[in-house]
Structures are given as C-alpha cells and as structure tokens.
C-alpha positions, 0 to 999 in steps of 0.5 A: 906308565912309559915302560908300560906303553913301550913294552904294548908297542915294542913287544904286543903284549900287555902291561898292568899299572898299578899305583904304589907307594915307595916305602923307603923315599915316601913317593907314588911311584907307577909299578908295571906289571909284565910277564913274558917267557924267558926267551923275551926276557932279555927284550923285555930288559932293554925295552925298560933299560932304555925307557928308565935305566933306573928302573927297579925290576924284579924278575919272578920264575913262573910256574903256569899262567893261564886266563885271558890271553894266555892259553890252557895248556893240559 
C-alpha cells in the first residue's frame, strides 16, 4: 500500500491494490497495480526503488488502454 500512496502523491495518477498471496513463501502480500507511459517509467521505478528496493516489479508493454481516466484516442 506504500508504493501505492507514493505514486497517487508523487506522480498524480492512480494506483489499484489487490490482495494476493505469494506462492512460493506462502504470505498475503499487497500487489499494486499501475500503469504509466514509457517516459514515466524511469520515475515510476524510483518512486517504488525508495519505498521497497525489494519490491518485485514486472513491467508489461501496453497496447491501448482506454476507460475512466484514459482518453479514446481513434
């Protein structure tokens, strides 16, 4: 949830926290949720580097998003 608040605060944009549970250790873990374009990616990972520099972090490649805050682009 700390990386969650951090990126709301430090970058004004949105965050979704799920709960999860870790396979391999067997612990609830919090799994945030972002996405950003690829020119905030590099924020984005100092952002959660100084929160949890242990933090697992997977980064996808995109296509479209669209809905809520996200702009239809046609």
């Amino acid at each position: 949830m700390a990386i969650a608040e951090a990126v709301i605060s430090q970058m004004k944009t949105s965050a979704t926290v799920f709960e999860g549970y870790g396979g391999y250790l067997k612990e609830e873990k919090d799994m945030t949720y972002i996405i950003t374009n690829k020119y905030q990616l590099i924020k984005l990972r100092r952002i959660i580097n100084q929160v949890d520099n242990e933090a697992f972090v997977v980064v996808h490649d995109v296509r479209d998003v669209f809905g809520e805050s996200f702009s239809w682009i046609s």
